[in-house]
N, C-alpha and C positions, 0 to 999 in steps of 0.2 A: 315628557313626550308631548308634541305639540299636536295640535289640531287642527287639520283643514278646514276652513269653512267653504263649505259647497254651493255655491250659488246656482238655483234652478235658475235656468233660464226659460221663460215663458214667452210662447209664441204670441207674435204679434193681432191684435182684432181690428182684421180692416174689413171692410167690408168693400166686396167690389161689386160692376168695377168702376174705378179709383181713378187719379190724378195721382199719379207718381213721378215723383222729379230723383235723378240721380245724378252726385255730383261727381264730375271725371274729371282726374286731373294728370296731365302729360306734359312732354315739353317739345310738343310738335302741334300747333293748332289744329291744322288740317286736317293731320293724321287723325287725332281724336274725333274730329266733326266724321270725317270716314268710318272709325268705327263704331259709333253710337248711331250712324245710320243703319251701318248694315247690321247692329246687333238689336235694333227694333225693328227690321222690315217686318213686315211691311207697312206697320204703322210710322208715320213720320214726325217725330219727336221735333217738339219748338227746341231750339239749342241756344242758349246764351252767354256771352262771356263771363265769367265771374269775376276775376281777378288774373293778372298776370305778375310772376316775383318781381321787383324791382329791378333784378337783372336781364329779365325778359326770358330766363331758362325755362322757367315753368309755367303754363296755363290750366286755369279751375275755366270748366264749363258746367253751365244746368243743361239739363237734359231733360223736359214733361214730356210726360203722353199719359195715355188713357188706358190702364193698363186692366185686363178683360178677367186674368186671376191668378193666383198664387203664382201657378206654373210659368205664368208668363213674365211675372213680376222674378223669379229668381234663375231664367232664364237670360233673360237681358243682361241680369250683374255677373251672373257667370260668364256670358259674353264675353262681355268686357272687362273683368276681374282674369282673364286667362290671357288678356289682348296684350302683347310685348309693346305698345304705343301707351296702356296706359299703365300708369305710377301708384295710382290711388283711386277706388270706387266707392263713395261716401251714400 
């Protein structure tokens, strides 16, 4: 009989509030800047391009801001983790 090994996962120690960058990645530039806006209002997140695939299908943006505490920090990625524009929320 085999055994699981169970990894606790332990919450993170940040201490706010913080500079937190999230990395979005979609295959609509725009779209993405649109929703990393509206899922920080009303703080306004610096946005910058990361990387584009070679094919030009896909874009990685950064996303900073100054994020006030937990709730607001797993807000934002929830945001945009439900958003149909994005692909990946790093």
């Amino acid at each position: 009989m085999s055994q699981k090994r169970v990894i606790e996962q332990k919450k993170p120690d940040i201490s706010y509030p913080c500079s937190w960058e999230y990395k979005v990645i979609g295959s609509d530039e725009q779209k993405l800047r649109a929703v990393i806006l509206a899922a920080c209002t009303p703080v306004v997140p610096t946005i910058t391009l990361a990387n584009v695939s070679k094919k030009g299908t896909y874009f990685s943006l950064n996303a900073e801001l100054q994020v006030e505490d937990e709730e607001m920090r797993l807000r934002i990625f929830s945001y945009l983790n439900n958003s149909p524009d994005v692909k990946i929320v790093i």
